[in-house]
N, C-alpha and C positions, 0 to 999 in steps of 0.2 A: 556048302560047296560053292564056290565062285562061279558064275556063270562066262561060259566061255563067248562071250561078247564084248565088246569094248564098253568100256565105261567113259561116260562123256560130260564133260560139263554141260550146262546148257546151252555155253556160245557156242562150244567145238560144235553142236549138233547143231544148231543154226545156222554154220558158215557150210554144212555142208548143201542147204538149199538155194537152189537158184533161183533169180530171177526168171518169172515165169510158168514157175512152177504150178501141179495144182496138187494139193494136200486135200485127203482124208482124216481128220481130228474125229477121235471119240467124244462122247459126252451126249447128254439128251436133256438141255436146261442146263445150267450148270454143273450137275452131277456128272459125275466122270471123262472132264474136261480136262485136255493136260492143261499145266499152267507155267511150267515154267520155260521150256521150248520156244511157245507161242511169245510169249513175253521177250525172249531174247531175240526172238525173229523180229518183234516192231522195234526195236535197240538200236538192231543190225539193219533195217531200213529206213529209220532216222538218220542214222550215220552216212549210209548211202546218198542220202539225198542230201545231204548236208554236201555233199560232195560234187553231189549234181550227178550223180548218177540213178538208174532205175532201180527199183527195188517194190515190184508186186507180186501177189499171189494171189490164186485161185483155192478160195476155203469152201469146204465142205464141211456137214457135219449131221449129227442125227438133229439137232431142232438149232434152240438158242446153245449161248454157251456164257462165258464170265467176263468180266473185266479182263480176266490174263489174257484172256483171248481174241476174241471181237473187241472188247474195248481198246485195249493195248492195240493190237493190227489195224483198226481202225483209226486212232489218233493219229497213229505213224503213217496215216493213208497209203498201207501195205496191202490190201484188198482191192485187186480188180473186178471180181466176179465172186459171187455169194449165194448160196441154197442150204438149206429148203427155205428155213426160219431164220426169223434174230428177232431181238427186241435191245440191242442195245440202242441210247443214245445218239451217239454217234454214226455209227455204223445208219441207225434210221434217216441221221440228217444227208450221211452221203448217198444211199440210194434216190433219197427222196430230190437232190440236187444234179443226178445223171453220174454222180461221179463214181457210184458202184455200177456194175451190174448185177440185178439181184432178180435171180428165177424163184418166183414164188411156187410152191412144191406139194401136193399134198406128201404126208411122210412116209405112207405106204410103197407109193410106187418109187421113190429114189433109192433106195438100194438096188434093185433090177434095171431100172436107168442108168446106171453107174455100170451094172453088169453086164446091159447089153451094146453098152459104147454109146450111148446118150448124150454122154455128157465129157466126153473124152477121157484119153489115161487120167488116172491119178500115180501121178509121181512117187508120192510122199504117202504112207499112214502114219499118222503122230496120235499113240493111243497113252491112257492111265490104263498101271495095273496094279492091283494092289502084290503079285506076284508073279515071276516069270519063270518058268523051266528048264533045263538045259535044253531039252529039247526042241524047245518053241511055242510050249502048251503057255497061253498066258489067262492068266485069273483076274477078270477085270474088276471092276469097283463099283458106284454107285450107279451106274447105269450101261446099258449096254448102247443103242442107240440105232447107227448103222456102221456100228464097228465090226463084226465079221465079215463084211463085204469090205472094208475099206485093208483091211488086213491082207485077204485074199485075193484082190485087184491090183494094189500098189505094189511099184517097181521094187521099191525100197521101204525100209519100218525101221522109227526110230520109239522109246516106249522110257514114258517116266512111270516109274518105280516108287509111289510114291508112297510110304507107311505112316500117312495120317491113316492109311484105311488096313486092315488088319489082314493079311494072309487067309483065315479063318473065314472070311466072304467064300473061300471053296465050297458051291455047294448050290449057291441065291442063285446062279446062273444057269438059263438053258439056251444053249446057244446051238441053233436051228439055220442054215439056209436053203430055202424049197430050190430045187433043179429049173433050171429055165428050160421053156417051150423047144421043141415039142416034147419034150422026157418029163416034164412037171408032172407030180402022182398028188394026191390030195394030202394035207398037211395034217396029221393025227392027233390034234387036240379036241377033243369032244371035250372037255369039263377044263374050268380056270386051273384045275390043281394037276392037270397032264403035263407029262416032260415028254418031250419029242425030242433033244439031242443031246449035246454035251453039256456039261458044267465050267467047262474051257473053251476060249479059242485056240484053235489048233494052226499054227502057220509055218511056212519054208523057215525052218532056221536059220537059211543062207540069206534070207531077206533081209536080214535085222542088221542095221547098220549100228547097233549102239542101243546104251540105255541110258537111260538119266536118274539118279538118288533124288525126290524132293521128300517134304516133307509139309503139305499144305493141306489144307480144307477145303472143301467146294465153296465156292463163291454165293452160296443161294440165301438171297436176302429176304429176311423176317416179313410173312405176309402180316396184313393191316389188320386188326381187331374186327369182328363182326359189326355192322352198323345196325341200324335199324332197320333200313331197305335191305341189304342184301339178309336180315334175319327173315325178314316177309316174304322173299323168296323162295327160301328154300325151305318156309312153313309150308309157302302156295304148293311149291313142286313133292314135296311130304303127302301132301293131304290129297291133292291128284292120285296121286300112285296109290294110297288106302285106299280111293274109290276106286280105282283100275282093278284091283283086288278083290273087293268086295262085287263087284258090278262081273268077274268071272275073265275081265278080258286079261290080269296076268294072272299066271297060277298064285297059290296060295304058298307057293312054297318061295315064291317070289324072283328073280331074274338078277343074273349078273348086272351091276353096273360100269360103266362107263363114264370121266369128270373130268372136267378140262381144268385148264389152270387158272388159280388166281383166286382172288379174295371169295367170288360169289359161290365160286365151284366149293371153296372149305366150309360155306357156310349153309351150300344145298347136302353135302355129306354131313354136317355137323345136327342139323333137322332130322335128317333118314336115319339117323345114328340113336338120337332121342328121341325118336317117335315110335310110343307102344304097340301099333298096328303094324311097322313096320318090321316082318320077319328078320332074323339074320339073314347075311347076304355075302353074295361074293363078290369081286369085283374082278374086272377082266377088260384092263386100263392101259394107259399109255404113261402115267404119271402118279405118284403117290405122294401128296402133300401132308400137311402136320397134321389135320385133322383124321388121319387114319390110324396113324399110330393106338391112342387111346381107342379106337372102334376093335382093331386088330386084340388089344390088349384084354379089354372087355367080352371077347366073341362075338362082339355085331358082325364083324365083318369074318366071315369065316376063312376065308384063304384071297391072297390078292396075287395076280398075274399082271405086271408092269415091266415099262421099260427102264424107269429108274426113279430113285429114292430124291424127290425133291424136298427136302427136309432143311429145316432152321439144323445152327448148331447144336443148341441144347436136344433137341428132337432127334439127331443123328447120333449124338453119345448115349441116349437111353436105347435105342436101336442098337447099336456094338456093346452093350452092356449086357445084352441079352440076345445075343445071337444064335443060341439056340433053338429060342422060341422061334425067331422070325424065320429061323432056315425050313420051318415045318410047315409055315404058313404065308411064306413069298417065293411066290419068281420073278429073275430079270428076263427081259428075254428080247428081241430083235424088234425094233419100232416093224417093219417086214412082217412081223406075226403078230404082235400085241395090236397092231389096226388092221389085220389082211380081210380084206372083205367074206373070204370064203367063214372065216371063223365067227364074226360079227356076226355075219347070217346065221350059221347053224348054231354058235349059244343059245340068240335071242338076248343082242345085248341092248337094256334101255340106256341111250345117250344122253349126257346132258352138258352141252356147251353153250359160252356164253357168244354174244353178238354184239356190232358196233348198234346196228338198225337195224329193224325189222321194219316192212314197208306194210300194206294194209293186205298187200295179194297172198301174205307168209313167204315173200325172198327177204332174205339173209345176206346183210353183208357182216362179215366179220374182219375186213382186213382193210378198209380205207377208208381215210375220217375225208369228209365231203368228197367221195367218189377218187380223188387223188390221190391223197399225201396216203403211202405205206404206213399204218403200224406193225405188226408182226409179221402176217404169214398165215396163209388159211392153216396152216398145223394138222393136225391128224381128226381133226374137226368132218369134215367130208369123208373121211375114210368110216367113220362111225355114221355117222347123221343118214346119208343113204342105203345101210346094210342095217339099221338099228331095227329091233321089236317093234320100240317107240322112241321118236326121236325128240327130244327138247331144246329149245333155245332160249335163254334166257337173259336180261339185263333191266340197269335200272329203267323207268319208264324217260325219266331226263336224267340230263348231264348239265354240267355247269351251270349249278345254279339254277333250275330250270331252265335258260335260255336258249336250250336243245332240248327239241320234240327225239327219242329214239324210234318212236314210231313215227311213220312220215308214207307221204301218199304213194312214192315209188323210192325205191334204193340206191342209193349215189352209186354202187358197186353191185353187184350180184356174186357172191360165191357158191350159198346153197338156195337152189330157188323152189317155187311152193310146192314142187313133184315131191320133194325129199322134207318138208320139215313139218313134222305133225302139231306138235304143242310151241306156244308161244306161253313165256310165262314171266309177268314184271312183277312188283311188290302190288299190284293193283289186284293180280287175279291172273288166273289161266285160261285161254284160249282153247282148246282142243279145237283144230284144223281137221281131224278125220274126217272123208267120205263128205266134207262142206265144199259146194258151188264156190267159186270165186265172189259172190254178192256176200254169203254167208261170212264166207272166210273177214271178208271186208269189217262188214259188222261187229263181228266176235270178236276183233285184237281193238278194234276201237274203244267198245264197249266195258271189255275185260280187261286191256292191258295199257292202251293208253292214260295219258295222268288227267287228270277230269280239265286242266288250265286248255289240253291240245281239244280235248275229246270235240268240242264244237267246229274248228274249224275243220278235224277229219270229214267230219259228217258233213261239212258243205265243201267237201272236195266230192266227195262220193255223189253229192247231187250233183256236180258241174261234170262233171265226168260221163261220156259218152255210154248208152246203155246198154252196152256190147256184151258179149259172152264175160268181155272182164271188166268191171271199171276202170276206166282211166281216159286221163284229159291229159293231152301231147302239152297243153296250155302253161297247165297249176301243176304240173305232174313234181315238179322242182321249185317250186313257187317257195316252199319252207326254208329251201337249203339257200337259195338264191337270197332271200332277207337275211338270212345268220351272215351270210359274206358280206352283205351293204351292209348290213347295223349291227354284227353282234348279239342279236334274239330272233330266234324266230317267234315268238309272242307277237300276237297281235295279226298275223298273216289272215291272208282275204282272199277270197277267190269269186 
């Protein structure tokens, strides 16, 4: 049956936004990013500006998103203002040069930011679905994000249609928004495998200005092969949690996890996955990379609660190949619930995200390399890490080449600082931060996680350092990062 909405190419739906505007995109990573809207919109402000005229917007979205997106609006320098997350290129060099503005976000609170006027109207929701309703019921795709709020806030909804992803997704979805204060009632998930809403999103029919026909793939590029460092990792973070086990402080029956994105994270689940002391488990996440699939397949992983399927090609066609399995053993569900502190808390979920630097006191920076230049985006990193059982941090002990210490006297940045981060863990060894003095603390990540080339100079910072409740020298405190600027190593630094 024809849906009674206009069918639109993706310029007609492009020429209907202004200048100005600010647009809610679905997606969470690249998974369930429209793509081909966004694309016509940097076209259309190419053109624009070829003209001499203006031509920006204001992007929203649940995290990162693709090339079609952020990249394409970005080359076109069609972005004014940007949240929560990115990680493209581009989009990186313009915030980093003034010429975005870009609110770094955790991803829990901007859906309710959004709701409670935070952040201004949004104009525009520009969603993927893999099917639409007459009535307005739409069936998303590989991810949900902060798409029901962007649905239900925006003036107007324009919605690619896109059947690279199958109808048959009816079902992956729980699509949940808690009531704002003062009517908020507690959110009903006790266990990873609870539904608390719809399997749709439900919106005004009269909203929807148009759809769009594509027929494209998510944008999500093939993670790097396991190293040998990041395999030491996620043996160190493996064999920690058998002793947390054995030692009584997690049950025996073992604890939902929690894994951030990117190489290390596939390779601490890919450890947890092959290690015989390690019970089956659940997970109760914001992101599902390649390394779960085979966990899911095998029963290590007993049921997974996420916000979207960040998967390779190949990895997403064995996933639709079999989608009856996964419909019994996934949820998608609202980055708003899949990091909401109250749930975090009451699982007992163990976290485990990676870090740019760890400083010796256990602060955390995860989002600026030498205290400035943006990478990402603290991400849904802090919404876990504070509400966790047990929280982990982890990365390699150096970067390039050695000639970055990641352990270092104090934090170019601070995102999570040592109230919230329990375990420090590099290819050297893990740290446990619990119920330790700041002196201890000091010790422990030197000792344990630092690379034996820094571990000397750490330990004559800690002597030069005032013998206060905390270590630290106002002096050396930067002494590391400040030689990487003059010379390119910090090797060799003195204090």
């Amino acid at each position: 049956m024809p849906l009674p909405f206009p069918v639109l190419s993706a310029e007609e739906a492009a020429e209907m936004i202004a200048h100005g505007s600010t647009i809610g995109f679905s997606g969470f990573t690249p998974a369930g990013s429209p793509k081909a809207i966004p694309f016509a919109l940097a076209a259309k402000a190419k053109a624009l500006h070829d003209k001499g005229e203006p031509f920006q917007i204001g992007v929203l979205t649940g995290a990162s998103t693709g090339p079609s997106l952020d990249g394409a609006l970005s080359q076109a320098e069609a972005i004014r203002f940007r949240t929560p997350y990115q990680s493209d290129p581009t989009l990186r060099s313009q915030i980093n040069s003034g010429k975005v503005r870009f609110v770094d976000m955790h991803l829990s609170l901007l859906p309710q930011n959004v709701r409670y006027g935070f952040l201004g109207p949004v104009h525009w929701g520009i969603v993927e679905a893999a099917e639409v309703l007459s009535g307005g019921g739409i069936v998303l795709t590989t991810s949900v994000g902060a798409t029901p709020t962007y649905l239900n806030q925006a003036e107007r909804i324009l919605i690619e249609i896109n059947s690279c992803h199958p109808p048959a997704l009816l079902g992956m979805h729980d699509i949940f928004e808690p009531q704002d204060p003062p009517t908020r009632q507690d959110i009903p998930i006790f266990h990873p495998s609870d539904r608390a809403g719809s399997p749709i999103c439900s919106v005004d029919a009269r909203k929807i200005a148009g759809v769009v026909y594509t027929n494209q793939p998510d944008e999500n590029g093939a993670f790097s092969p396991p190293t040998p460092v990041t395999e030491r990792i996620g043996q160190n973070v493996a064999d920690f949690l058998v002793d947390e086990i054995r030692a009584g402080r997690i049950p025996s029956t073992f604890l939902p996890l929690q894994s951030g994105v990117g190489d290390i994270a596939n390779s601490v689940l890919g450890a947890l996955g092959q290690h015989p002391d390690i019970p089956d488990f659940e997970m109760y996440t914001e992101v599902l990379q390649d390394s779960v699939v085979p966990l899911l397949e095998s029963g290590r992983v007993k049921f997974a609660s996420t916000c979207a399927f960040t998967l390779s090609d190949d990895m997403m066609r064995r996933v639709y190949s079999n989608l009856d399995f996964y419909r019994s053993r996934v949820l998608m569900r609202p980055q708003e619930i899949t990091n909401h502190p109250e749930i975090v808390r009451r699982l007992g979920i163990v976290s485990m995200n990676t870090a740019i630097e760890i400083d010796v006191g256990g602060n955390v920076n995860s989002t600026h390399v030498m205290g400035q230049t943006m990478m990402n985006g603290i991400g849904g990193s802090g919404d876990f890490t504070r509400n966790a059982y047990l929280s982990f941090f982890s990365c390699p002990s150096t970067q390039k080449g050695g000639k970055i210490s990641t352990i270092v006297p104090l934090v170019s940045h601070m995102d999570h600082s040592e109230h919230s981060v329990q375990v420090v863990a590099t290819e050297w060894g893990v740290a446990d931060l619990r119920g330790k003095d700041p002196h201890q603390r000091a010790h422990l990540i030197i000792e344990k996680c630092a690379h034996p080339d820094y571990r000397e100079p750490l330990r004559a910072y800690l002597a030069a350092a005032r013998k206060g409740h905390e270590p630290f020298s106002a002096q050396h405190a930067f002494a590391m990062h400040m030689k990487f600027l003059k010379e390119g190593d910090m090797r060799g630094v003195s204090f």
